[in-house]
GUVEX-434067 format. One record per residue: residue number from 1; residue in three letters; x, y, z of N, C-alpha, C in turn. Coordinates in steps of 0.02 Angstrom, whole numbers. Layout:
N
<NUM, 'ALA', <X, Y, Z>, <X, Y, Z>, <X, Y, Z>>,
...
// end
This chain:
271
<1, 'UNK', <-326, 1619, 757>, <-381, 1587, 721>, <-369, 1512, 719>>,
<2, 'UNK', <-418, 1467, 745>, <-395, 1397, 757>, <-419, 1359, 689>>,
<3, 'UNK', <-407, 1309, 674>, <-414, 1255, 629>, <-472, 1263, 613>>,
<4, 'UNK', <-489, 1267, 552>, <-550, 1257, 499>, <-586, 1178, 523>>,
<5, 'UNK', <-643, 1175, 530>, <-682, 1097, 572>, <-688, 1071, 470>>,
<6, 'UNK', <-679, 1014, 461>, <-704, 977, 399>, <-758, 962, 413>>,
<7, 'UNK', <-806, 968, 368>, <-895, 982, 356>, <-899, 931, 294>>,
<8, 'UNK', <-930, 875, 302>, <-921, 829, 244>, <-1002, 857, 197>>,
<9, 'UNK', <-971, 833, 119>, <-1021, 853, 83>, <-1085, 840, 91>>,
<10, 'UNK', <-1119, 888, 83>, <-1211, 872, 112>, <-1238, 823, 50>>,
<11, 'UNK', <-1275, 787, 95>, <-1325, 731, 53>, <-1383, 759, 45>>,
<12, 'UNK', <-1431, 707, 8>, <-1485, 737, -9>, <-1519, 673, 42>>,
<13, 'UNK', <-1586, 700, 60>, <-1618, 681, 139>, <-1681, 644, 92>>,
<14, 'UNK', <-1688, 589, 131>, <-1770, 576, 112>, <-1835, 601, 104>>,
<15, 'UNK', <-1874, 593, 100>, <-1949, 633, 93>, <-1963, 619, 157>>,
<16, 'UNK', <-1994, 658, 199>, <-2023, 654, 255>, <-2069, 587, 236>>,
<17, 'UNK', <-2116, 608, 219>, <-2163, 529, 200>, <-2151, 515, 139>>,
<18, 'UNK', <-2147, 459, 119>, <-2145, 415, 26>, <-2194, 412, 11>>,
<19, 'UNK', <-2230, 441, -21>, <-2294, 415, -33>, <-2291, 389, -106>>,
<20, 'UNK', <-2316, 304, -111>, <-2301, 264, -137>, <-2371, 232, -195>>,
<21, 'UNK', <-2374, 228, -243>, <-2429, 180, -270>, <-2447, 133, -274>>,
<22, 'UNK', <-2481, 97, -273>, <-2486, 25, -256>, <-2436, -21, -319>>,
<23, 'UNK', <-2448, 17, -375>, <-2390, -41, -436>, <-2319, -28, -408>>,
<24, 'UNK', <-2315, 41, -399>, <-2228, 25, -333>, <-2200, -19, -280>>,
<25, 'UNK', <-2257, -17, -246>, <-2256, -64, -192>, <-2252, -153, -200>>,
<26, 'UNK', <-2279, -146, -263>, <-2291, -220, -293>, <-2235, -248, -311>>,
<27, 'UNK', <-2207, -179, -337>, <-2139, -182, -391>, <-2073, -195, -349>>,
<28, 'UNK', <-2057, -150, -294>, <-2027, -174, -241>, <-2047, -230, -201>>,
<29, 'UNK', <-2087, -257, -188>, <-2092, -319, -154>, <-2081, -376, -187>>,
<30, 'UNK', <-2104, -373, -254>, <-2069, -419, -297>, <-2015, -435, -311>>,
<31, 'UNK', <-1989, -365, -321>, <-1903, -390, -318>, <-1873, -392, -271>>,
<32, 'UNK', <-1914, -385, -222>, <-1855, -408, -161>, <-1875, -459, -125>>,
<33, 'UNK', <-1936, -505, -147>, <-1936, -587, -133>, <-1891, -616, -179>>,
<34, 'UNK', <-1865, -603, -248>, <-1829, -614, -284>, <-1774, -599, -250>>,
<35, 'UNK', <-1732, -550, -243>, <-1681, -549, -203>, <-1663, -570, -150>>,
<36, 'UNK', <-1723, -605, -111>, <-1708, -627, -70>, <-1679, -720, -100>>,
<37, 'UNK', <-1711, -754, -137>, <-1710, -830, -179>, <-1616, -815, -203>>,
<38, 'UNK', <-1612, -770, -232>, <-1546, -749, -257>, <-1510, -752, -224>>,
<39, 'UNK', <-1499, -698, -166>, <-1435, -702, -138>, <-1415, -745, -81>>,
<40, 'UNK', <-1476, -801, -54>, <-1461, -868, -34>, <-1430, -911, -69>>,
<41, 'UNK', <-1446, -904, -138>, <-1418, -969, -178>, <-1367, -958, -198>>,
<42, 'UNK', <-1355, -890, -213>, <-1286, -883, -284>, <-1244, -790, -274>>,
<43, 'UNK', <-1305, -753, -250>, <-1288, -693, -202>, <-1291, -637, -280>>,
<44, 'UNK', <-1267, -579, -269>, <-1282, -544, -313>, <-1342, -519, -328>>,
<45, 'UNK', <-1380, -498, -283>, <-1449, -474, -253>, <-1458, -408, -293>>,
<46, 'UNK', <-1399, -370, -268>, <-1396, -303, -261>, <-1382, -273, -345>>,
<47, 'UNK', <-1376, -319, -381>, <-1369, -305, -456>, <-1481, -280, -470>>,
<48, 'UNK', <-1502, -324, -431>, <-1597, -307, -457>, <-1600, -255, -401>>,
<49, 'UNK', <-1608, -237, -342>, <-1627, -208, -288>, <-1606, -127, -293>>,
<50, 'UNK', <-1549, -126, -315>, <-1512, -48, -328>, <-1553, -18, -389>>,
<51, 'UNK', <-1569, -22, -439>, <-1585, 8, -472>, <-1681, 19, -484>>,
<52, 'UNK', <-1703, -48, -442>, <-1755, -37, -414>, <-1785, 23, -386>>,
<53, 'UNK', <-1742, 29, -319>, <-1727, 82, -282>, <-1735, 151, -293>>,
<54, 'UNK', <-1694, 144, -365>, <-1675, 222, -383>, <-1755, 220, -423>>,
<55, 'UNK', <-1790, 165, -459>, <-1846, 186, -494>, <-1888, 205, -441>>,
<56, 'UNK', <-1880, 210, -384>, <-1942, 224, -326>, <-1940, 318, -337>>,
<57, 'UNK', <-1892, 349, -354>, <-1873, 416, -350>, <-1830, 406, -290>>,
<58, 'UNK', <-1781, 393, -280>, <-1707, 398, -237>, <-1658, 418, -291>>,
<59, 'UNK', <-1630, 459, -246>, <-1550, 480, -267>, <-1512, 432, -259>>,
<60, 'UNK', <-1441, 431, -290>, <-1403, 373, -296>, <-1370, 342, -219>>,
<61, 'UNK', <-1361, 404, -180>, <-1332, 381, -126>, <-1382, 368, -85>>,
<62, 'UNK', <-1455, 367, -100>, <-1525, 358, -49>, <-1520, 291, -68>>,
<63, 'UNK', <-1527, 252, -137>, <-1520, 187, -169>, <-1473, 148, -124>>,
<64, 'UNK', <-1429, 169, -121>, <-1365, 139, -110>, <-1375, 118, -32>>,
<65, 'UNK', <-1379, 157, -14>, <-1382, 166, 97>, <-1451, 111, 104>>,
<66, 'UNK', <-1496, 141, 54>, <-1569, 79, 71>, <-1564, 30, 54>>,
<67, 'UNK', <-1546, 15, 6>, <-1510, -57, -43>, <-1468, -91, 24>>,
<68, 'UNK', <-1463, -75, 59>, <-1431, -102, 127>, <-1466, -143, 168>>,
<69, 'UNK', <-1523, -113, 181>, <-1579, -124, 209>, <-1619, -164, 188>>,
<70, 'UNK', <-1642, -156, 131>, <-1682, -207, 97>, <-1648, -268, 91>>,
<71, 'UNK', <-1589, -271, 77>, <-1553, -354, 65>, <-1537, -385, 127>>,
<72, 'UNK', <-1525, -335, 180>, <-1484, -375, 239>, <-1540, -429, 257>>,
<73, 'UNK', <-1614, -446, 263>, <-1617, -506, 288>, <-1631, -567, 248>>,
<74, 'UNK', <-1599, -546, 168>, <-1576, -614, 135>, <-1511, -630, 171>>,
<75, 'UNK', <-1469, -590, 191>, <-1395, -614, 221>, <-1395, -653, 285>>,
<76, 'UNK', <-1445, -640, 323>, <-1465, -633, 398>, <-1484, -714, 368>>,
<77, 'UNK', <-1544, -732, 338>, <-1569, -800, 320>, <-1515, -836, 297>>,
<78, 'UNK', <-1464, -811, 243>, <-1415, -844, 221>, <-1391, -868, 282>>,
<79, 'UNK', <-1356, -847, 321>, <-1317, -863, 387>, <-1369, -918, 430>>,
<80, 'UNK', <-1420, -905, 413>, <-1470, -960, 486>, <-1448, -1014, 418>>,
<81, 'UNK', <-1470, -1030, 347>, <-1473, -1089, 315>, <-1418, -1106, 315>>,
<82, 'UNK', <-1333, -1089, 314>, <-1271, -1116, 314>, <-1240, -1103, 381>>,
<83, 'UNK', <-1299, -1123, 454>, <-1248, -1096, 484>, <-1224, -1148, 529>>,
<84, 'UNK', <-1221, -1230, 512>, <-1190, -1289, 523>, <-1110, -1283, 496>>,
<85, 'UNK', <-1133, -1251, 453>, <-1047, -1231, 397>, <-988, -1187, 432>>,
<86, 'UNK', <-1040, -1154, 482>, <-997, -1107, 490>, <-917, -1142, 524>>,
<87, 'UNK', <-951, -1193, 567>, <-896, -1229, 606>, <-821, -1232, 570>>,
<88, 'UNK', <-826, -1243, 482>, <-779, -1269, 436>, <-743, -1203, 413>>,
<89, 'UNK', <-765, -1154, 471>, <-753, -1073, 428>, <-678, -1065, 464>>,
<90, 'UNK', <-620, -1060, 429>, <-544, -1044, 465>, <-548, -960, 484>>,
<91, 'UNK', <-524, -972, 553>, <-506, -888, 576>, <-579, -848, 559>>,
<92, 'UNK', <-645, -881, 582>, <-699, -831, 595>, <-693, -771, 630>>,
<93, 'UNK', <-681, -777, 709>, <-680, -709, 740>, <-639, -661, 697>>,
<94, 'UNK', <-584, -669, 695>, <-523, -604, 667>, <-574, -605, 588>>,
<95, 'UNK', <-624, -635, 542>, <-645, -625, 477>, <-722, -571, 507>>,
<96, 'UNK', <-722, -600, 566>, <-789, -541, 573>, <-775, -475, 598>>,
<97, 'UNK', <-700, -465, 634>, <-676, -406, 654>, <-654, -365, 592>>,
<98, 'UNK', <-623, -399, 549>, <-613, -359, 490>, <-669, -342, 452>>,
<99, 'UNK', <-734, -391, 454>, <-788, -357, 426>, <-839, -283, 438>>,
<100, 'UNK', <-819, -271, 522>, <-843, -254, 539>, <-810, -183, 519>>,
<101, 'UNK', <-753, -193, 530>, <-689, -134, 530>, <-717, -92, 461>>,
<102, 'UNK', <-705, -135, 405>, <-712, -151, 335>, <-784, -96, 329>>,
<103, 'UNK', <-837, -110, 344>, <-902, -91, 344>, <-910, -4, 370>>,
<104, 'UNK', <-876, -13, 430>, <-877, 56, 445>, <-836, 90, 401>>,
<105, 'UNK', <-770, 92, 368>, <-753, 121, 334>, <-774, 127, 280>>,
<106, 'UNK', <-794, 116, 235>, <-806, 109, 177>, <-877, 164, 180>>,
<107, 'UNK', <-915, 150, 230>, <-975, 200, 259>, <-966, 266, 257>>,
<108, 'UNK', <-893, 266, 279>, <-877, 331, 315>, <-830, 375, 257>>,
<109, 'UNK', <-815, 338, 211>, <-795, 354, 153>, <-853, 386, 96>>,
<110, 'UNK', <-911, 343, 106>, <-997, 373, 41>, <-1025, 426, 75>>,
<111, 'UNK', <-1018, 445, 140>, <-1052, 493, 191>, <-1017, 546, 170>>,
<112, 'UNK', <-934, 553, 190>, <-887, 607, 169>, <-885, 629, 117>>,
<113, 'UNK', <-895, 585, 73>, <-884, 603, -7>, <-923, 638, -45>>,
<114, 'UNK', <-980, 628, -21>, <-1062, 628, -55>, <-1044, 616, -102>>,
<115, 'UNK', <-1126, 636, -135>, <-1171, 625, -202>, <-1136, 647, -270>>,
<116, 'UNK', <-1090, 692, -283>, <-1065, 685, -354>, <-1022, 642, -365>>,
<117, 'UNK', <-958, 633, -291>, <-901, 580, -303>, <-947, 511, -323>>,
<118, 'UNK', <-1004, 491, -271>, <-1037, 437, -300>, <-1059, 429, -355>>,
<119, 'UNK', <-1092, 484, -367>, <-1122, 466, -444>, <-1071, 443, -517>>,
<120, 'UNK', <-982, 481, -489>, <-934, 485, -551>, <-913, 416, -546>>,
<121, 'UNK', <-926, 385, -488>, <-903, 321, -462>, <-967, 260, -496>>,
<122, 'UNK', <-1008, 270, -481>, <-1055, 219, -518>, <-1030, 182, -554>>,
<123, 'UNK', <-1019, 197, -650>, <-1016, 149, -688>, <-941, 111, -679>>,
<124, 'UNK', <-893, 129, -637>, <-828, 107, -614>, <-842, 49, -573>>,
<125, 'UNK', <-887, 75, -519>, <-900, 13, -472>, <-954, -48, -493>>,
<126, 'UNK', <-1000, -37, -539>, <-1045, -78, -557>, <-979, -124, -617>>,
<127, 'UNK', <-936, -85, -664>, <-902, -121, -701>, <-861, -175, -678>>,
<128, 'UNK', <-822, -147, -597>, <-785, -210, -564>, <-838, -242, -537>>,
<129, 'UNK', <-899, -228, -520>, <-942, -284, -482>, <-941, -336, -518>>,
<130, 'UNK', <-979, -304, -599>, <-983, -361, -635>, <-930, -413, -680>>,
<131, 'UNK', <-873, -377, -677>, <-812, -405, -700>, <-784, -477, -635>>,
<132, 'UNK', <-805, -444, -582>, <-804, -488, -521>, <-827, -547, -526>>,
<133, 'UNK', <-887, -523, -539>, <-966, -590, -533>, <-952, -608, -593>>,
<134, 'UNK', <-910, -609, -667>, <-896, -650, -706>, <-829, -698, -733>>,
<135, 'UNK', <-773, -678, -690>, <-722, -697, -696>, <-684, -738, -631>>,
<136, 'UNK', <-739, -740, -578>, <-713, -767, -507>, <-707, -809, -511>>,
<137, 'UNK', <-760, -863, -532>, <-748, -944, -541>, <-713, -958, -578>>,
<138, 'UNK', <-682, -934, -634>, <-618, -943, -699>, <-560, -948, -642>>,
<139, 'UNK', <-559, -889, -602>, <-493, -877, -561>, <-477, -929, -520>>,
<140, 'UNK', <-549, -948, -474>, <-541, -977, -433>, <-508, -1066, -470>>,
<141, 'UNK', <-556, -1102, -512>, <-540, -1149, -555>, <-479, -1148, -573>>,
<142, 'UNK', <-423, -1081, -587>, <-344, -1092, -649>, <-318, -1098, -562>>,
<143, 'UNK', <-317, -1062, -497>, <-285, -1067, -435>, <-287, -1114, -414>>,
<144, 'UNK', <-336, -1176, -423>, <-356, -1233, -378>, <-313, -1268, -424>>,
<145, 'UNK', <-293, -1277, -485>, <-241, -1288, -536>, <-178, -1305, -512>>,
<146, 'UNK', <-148, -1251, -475>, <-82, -1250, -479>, <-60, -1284, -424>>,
<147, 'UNK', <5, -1328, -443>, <34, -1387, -408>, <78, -1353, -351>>,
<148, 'UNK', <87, -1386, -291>, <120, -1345, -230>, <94, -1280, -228>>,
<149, 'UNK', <41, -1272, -225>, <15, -1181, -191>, <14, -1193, -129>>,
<150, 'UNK', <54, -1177, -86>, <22, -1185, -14>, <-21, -1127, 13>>,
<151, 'UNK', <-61, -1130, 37>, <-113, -1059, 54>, <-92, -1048, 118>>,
<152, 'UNK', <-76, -1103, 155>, <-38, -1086, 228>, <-11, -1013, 234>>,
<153, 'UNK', <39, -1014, 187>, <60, -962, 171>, <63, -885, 147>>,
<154, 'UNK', <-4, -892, 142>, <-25, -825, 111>, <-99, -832, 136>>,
<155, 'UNK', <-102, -817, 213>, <-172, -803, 246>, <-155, -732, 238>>,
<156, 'UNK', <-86, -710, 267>, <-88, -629, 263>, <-121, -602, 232>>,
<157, 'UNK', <-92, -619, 176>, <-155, -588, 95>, <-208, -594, 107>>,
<158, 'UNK', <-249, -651, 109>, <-275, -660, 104>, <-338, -623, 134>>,
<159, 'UNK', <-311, -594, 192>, <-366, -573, 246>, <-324, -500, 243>>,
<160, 'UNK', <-286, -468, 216>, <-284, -420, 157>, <-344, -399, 113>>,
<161, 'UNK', <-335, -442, 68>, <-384, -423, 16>, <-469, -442, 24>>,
<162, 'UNK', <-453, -466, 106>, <-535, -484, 119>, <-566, -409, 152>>,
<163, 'UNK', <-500, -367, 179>, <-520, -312, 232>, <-529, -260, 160>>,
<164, 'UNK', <-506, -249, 117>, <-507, -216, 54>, <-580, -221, 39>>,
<165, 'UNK', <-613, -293, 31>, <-693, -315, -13>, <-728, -282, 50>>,
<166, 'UNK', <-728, -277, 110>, <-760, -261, 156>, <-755, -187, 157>>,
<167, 'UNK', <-705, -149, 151>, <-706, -70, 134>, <-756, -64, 87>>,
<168, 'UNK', <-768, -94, 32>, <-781, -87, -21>, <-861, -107, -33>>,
<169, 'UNK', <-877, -148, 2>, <-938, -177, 60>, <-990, -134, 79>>,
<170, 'UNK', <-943, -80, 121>, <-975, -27, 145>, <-1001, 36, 111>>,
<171, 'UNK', <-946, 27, 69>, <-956, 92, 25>, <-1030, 96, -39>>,
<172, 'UNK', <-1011, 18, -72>, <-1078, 15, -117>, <-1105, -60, -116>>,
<173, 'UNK', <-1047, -131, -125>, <-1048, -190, -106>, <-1085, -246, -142>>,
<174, 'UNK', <-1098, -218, -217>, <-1132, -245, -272>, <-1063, -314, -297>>,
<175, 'UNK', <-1075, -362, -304>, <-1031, -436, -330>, <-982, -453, -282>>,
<176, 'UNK', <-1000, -400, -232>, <-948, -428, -158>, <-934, -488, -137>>,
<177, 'UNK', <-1008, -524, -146>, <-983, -599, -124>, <-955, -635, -175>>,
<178, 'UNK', <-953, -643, -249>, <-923, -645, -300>, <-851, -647, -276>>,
<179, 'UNK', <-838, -589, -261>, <-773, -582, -251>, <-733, -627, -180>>,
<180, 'UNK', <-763, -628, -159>, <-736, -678, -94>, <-754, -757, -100>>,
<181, 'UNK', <-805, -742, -143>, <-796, -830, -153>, <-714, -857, -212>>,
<182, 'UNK', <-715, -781, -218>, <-622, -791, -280>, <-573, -806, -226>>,
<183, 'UNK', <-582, -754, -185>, <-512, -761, -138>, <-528, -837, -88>>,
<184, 'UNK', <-600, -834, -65>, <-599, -909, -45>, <-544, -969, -77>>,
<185, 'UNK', <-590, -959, -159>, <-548, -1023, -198>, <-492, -1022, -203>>,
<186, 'UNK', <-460, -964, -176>, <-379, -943, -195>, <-356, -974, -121>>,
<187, 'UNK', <-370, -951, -62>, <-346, -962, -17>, <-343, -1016, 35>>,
<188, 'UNK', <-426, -1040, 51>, <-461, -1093, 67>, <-463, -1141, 31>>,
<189, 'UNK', <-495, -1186, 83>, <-525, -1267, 50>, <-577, -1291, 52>>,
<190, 'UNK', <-620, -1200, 69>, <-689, -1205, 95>, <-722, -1219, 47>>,
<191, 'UNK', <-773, -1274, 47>, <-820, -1286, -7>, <-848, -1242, 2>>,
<192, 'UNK', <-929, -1250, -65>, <-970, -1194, -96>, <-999, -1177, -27>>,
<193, 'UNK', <-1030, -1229, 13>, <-1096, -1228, 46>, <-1035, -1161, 122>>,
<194, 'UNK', <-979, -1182, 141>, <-925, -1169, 193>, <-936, -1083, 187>>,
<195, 'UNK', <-902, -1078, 89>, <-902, -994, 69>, <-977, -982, 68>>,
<196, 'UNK', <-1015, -998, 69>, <-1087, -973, 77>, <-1084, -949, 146>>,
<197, 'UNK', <-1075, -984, 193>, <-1086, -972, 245>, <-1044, -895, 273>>,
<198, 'UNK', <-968, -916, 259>, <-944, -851, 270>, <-950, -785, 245>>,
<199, 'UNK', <-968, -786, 177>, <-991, -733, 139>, <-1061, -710, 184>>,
<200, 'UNK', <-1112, -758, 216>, <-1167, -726, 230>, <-1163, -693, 305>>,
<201, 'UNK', <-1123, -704, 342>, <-1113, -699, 419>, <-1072, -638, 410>>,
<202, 'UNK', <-1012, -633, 380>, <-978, -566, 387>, <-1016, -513, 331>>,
<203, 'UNK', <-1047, -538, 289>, <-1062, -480, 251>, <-1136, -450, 284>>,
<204, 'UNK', <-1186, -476, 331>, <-1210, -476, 369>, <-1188, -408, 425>>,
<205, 'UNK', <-1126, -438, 460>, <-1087, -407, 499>, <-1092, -321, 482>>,
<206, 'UNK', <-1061, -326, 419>, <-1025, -262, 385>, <-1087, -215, 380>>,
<207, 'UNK', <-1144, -253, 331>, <-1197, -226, 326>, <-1226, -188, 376>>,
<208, 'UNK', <-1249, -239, 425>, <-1258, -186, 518>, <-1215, -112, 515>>,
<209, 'UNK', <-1164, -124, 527>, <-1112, -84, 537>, <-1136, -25, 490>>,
<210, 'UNK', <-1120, -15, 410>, <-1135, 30, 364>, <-1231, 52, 384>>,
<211, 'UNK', <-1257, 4, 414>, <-1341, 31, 406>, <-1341, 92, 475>>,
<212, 'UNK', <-1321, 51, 528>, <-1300, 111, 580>, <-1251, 180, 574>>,
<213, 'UNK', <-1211, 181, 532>, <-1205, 257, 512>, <-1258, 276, 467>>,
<214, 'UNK', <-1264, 263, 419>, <-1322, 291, 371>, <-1396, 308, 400>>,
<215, 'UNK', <-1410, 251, 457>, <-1484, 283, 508>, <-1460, 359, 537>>,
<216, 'UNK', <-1398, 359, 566>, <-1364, 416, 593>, <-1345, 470, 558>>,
<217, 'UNK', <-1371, 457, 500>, <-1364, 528, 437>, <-1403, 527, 400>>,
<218, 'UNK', <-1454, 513, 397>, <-1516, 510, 397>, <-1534, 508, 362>>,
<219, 'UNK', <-1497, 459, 296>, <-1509, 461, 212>, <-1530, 411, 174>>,
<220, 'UNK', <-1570, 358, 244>, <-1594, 292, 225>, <-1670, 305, 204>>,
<221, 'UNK', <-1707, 293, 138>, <-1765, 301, 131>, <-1807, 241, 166>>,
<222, 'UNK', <-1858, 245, 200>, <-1874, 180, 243>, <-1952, 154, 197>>,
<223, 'UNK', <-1972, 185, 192>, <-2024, 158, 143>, <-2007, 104, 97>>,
<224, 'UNK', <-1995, 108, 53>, <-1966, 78, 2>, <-1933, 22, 10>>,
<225, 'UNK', <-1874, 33, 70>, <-1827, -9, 107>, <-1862, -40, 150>>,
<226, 'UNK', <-1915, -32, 164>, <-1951, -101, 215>, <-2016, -125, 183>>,
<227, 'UNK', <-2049, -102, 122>, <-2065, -148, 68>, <-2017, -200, 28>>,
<228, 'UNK', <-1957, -189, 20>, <-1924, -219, -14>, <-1904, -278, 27>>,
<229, 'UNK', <-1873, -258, 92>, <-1852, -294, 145>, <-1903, -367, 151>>,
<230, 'UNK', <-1967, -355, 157>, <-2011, -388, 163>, <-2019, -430, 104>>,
<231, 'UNK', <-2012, -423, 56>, <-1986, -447, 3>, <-1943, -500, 19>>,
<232, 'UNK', <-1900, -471, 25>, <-1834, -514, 47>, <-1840, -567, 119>>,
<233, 'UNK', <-1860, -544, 144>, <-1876, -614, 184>, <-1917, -672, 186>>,
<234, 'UNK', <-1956, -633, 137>, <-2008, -720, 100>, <-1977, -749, 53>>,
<235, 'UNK', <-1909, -714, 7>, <-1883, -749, -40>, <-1825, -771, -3>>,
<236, 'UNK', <-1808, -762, 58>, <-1783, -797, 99>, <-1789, -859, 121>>,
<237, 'UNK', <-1832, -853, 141>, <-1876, -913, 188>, <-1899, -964, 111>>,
<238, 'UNK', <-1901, -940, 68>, <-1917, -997, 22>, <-1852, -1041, -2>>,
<239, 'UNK', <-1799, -977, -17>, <-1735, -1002, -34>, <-1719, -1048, 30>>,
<240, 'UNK', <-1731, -1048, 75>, <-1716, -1097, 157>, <-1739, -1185, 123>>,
<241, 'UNK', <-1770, -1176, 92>, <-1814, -1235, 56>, <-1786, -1271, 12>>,
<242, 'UNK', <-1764, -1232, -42>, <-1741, -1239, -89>, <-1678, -1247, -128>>,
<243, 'UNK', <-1621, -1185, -73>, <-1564, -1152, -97>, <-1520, -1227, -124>>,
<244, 'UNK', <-1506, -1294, -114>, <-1480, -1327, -132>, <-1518, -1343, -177>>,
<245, 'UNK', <-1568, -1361, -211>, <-1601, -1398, -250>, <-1598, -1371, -335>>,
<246, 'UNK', <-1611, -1290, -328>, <-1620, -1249, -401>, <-1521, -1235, -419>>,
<247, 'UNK', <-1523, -1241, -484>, <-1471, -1232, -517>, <-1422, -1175, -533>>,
<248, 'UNK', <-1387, -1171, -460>, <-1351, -1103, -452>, <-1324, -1070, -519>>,
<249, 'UNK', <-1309, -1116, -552>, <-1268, -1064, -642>, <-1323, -1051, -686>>,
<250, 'UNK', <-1374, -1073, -685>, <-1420, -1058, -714>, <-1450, -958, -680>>,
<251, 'UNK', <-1455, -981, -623>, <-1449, -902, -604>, <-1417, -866, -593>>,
<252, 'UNK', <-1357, -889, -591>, <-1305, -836, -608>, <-1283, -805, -680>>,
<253, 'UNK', <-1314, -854, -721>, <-1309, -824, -810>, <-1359, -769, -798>>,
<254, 'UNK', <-1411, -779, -784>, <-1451, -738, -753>, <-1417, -655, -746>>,
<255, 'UNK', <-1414, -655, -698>, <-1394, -583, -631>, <-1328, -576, -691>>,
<256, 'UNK', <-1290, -610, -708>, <-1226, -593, -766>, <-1260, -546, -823>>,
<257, 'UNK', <-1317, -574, -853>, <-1344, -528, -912>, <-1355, -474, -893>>,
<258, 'UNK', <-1392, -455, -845>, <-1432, -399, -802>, <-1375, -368, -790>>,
<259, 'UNK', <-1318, -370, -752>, <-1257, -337, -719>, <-1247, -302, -766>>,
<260, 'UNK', <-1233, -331, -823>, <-1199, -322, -885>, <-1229, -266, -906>>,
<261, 'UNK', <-1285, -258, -934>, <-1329, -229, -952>, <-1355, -156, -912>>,
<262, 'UNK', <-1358, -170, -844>, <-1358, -113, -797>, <-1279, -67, -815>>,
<263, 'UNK', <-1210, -108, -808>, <-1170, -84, -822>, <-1167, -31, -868>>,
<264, 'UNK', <-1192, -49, -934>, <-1175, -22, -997>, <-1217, 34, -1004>>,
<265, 'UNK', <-1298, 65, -946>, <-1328, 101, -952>, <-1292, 148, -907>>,
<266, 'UNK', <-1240, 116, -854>, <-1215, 181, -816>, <-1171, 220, -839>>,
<267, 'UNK', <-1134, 179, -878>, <-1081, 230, -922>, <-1112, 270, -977>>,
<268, 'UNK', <-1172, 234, -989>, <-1216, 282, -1041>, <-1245, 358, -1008>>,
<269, 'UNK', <-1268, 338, -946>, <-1285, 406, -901>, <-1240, 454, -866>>,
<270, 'UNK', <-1178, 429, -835>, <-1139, 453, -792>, <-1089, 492, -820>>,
<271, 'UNK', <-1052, 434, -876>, <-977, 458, -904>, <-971, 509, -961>>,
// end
């Protein structure tokens, strides 16, 4: 009798057709021209877009896989508006191989696992998102502090704990860029506009990567995700206009309240 084949846990599948109401449609397109203004300027998209999602009637891991979709062409725009910066980006190729690496795993980890590990996982991962997206710039600010740090020295790590945010990317990827704009300030000397750029090109990368397994398991709702999408590329194209001009902490107090607040309803539902 040969080896038992591993059969990863079954997901729950989209609706053949979405059929949608027009205040839905409104509702998603709205927030995802909003998400799109957001995650050009300051990122953290996926704090409005995810739970959006799930108000369409999606399951958590349908949210999650589409929530992919709908944001990637704020990332896609991010990368065309910083992508003079990119030049100032240290060790790009080997940061997009690990993104890429990063993306598929993390994919291949929410596919295997399914829908209850995700769901027990929720208020865990929304809590580090938002612990992320509130304590990065503190970190980054006390590191830029300290006298003789040489970072020379600790790229290892560095691109360590970048292949880690990129696992992690794939899997759900809510304050991700948060988090790499920390290890940026920890490691680099990349200014804001530099980590913009890299945050939008590899997380871009990763995104591809995680959307092509999830088309391949067939748990992307597309309705929803290409109202939203559309969304997102006019709040794109506006943020292209703008993204230097409006007052990045001002919206990030913003998306901080909301995180917060989403947080505290998942542990209210989940735990």
């Amino acid at each position: 009798m040969g080896p038992s084949r591993f059969v990863p846990p079954k997901l729950p599948s989209p609706k053949e057709v979405r059929q949608m109401t027009l205040p839905e449609i409104l509702l998603l397109y709205a927030g995802g021209l909003l998400a799109g203004v957001i995650n050009v300027i300051v990122g953290g998209a996926g704090f409005l877009t995810f739970p959006l999602l799930m108000a369409a009637g999606m399951s958590e891991v349908q949210a999650n896989a589409s929530n992919f979709v709908a944001v990637l062409p704020a990332n896609l725009v991010g990368t065309f508006v910083y992508r003079h910066e990119m030049k100032a980006i240290p060790h790009l190729p080997l940061r997009l191989g690990i993104a890429a690496g990063g993306g598929l795993i993390g994919s291949l980890i929410l596919i295997t696992t399914g829908e209850a590990s995700f769901q027990a996982a929720i208020p865990w991962l929304l809590l580090f998102a938002t612990s992320s997206f509130a304590l990065g710039p503190t970190i980054r600010a006390r590191v830029e502090r300290i006298q003789g740090f040489d970072r020379a020295k600790w790229v290892w790590l560095q691109l360590l704990l970048e292949s880690a945010v990129y696992v992690y990317s794939g899997y759900f990827g809510l304050g991700m860029g948060i988090i790499l704009f920390a290890i940026y300030g920890i490691f680099t000397t990349m200014t804001i506009h530099e980590g913009n750029a890299a945050r939008n090109i590899t997380t871009s990368l990763s995104s591809l990567v995680a959307i092509a397994l999830f088309i391949w398991n067939g748990i992307i709702d597309w309705a929803p995700s290409l109202v939203m999408m559309a969304g997102a590329v006019c709040g794109g194209y506006v943020a292209v206009k703008i993204a230097r001009r409006i007052p990045a902490q001002a919206v990030r107090k913003g998306i901080l309240l909301w995180a917060a607040v989403l947080t505290g309803v998942a542990f209210w539902r989940y735990f």
